[in-house]
N, C-alpha and C positions, 0 to 999 in steps of 0.2 A: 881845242878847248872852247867851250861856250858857256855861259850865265843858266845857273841853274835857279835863280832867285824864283822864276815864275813855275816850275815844276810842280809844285802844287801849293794852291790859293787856296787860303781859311776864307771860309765866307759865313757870318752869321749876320740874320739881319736884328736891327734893337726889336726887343722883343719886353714885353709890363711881365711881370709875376703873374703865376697862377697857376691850379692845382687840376687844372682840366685834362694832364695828360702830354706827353711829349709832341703827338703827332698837331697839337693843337698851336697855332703860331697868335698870337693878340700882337700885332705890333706897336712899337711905343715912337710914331714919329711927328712929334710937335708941328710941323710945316700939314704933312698929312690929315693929322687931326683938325685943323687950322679951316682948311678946303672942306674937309668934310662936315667940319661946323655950318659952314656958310651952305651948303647944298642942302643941309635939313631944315635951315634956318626958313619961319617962316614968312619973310619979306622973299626971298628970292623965289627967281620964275624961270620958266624960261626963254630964251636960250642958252643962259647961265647954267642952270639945271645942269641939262647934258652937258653943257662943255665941261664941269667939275666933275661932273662921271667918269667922261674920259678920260679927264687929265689924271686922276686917281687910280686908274685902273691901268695908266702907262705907269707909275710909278710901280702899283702894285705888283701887275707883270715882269719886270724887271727883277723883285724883290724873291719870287718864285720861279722862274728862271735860274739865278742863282745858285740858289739854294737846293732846288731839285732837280736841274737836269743835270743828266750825264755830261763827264767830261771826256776830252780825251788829249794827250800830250800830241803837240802840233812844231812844224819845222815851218816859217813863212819867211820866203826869200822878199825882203825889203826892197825898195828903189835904189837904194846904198851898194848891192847885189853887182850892180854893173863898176863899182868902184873896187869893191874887195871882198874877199871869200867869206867875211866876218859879219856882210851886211844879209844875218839871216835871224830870226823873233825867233825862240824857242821856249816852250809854256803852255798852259794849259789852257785849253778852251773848252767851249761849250760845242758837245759832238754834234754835227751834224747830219748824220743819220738816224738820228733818235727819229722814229715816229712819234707825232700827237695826233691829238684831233681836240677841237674844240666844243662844248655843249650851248648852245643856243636856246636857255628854257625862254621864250617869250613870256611876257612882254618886257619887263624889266631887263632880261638878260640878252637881248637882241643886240644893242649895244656895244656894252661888255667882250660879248664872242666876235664877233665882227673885228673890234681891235686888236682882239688878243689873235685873231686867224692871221690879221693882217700883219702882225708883230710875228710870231711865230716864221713866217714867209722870210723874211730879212734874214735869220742866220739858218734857218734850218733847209734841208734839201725840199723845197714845196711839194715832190711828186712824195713828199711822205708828210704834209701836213693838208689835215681833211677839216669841215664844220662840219656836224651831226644840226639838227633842228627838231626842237619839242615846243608844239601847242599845249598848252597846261592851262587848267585851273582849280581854284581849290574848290572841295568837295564839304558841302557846312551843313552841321545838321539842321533841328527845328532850332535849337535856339541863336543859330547861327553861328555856332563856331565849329574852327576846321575841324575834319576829321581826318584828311586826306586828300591827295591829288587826284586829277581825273586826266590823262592824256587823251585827248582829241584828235589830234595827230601826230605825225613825226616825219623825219628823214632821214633817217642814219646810212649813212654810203660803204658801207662795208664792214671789216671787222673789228675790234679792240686788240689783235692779238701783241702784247708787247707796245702796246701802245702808253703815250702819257696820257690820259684821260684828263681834260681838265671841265672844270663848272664856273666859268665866270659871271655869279650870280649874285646882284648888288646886295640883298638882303635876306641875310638867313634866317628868319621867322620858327618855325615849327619843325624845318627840314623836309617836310610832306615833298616838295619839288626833286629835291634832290634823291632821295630816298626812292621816290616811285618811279626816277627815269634809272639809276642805278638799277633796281627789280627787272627793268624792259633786259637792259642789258646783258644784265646775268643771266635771263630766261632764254632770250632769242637771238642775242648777238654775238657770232663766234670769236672766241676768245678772251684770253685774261692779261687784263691789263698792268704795265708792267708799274706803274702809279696810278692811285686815283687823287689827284688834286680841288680841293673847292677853293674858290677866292672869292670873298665877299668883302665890303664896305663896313655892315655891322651885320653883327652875330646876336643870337641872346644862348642865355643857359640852357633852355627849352631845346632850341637847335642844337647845342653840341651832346646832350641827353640823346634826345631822337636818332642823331647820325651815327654815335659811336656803339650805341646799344644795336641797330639795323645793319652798318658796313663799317663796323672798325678801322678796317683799312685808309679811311679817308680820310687824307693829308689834309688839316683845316687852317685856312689864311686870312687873316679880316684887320681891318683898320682898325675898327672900333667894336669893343664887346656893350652889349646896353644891358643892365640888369635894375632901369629904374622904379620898377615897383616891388623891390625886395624892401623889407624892414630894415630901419635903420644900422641893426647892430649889423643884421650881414653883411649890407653897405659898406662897413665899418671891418669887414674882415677882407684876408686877398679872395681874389676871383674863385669860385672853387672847391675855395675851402670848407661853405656850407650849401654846396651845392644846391643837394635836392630840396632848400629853403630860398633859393635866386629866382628871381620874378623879370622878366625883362617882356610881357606880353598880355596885352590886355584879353580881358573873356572873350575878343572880336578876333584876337592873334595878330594885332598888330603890337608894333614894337615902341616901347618906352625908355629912353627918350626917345628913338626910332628918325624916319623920315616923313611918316605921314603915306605912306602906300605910294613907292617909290615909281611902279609901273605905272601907274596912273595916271600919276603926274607927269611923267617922262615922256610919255604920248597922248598927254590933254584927253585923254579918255578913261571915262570913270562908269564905266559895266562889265 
């Protein structure tokens, strides 16, 4: 006989209301929230800065983890093992053959991807977790707002086939980033991935528009949704619900409340 309790684990994480669609996650975590007030906030600098990236982004990893990777029912013989036939863990874990690969959109996301490579590395088999790397910027018309991304470079090390695809990308603005390295991949990179994950800090309306109209498929995770330059009443209504009237980006495309052009600041460089 053995404990069947852990056979399989409910896992949701707290999540706010809202009408944006199932595959879309807004989490609702007070402490979370908390850190990420003080990281937009504008007295703070760096070193603080990055250190509240990180720390947010180990939280948020874990929260996606969870959630989206595969399990698989496990037998682990304990130190108790050498005392009695009983002393064995039986339950479910997080598989460790899944493939990932992580997305590194610079500048902002250099960071980000780097933690989450180096997170990933701890439970999973490492000869199946990869970082991809994309030079990005945005693409603005005359009157200077975006219109789209321009990829400069990259370094993708092989395929997607079955892989978890993830974007740990602090600031989802427009979606242009994400949108244009997904395009590369579809066009030139062999194979279909077995998730596409994004994880961001804040989102706006604008971005879950952009991404779910361009790649459906993509599983959306963020701390915080900004939608503060909608009118009052939308304000006044759940996320969502009057959508295509939600304002979360200035004429420049940056994000209100937002961070203030998070790459930027993250590497004291501002061109």
């Amino acid at each position: 006989m053995r404990d069947h309790a852990y056979d399989a684990i409910p896992y949701r994480a707290p999540e706010m209301q809202h009408r944006y669609g199932s595959s879309v996650h807004v989490l609702a975590e007070p402490l979370a929230l908390t850190q990420l007030a003080k990281l937009c906030a504008k007295g703070t600098n760096r070193p603080e800065i990055n250190r509240l990236v990180g720390e947010l982004y180990r939280d948020l990893r874990r929260v996606v983890v969870n959630a989206e990777f595969p399990r698989r029912a496990t037998a682990t013989p304990t130190r108790m093992i050498d005392h009695t036939p009983h002393g064995v863990f039986h339950g479910e874990t997080i598989d460790e053959e899944v493939r990932a690969v992580t997305v590194n959109i610079a500048r902002a996301g250099t960071l980000p991807s780097q933690i989450t490579y180096d997170f990933l590395n701890t439970f999973l088999d490492p000869r199946l977790v990869r970082q991809d790397h994309f030079v990005m910027a945005r693409v603005l018309d005359q009157a200077s707002k975006v219109i789209g991304a321009h990829i400069s470079g990259s370094k993708i090390g092989g395929d997607v086939d079955d892989a978890i695809l993830l974007f740990p990308d602090p600031m989802g603005a427009t979606g242009g980033s994400i949108c244009t390295a997904l395009d590369l991949y579809k066009a030139q990179v062999v194979g279909s991935p077995r998730k596409v994950i994004a994880a961001h800090l804040i989102i706006t309306p604008e971005y879950l528009r952009h991404v779910r109209r361009s790649h459906p498929e993509v599983v959306v995770y963020a701390l915080r949704l900004d939608r503060g330059l909608s009118s009052p009443d939308v304000l006044a209504a759940v996320p969502g619900e009057r959508w295509d009237e939600e304002v979360g980006l200035t004429d420049h495309h940056y994000i209100v409340p937002g961070a203030g052009g998070l790459g930027e600041i993250m590497n004291n460089s501002f061109v």
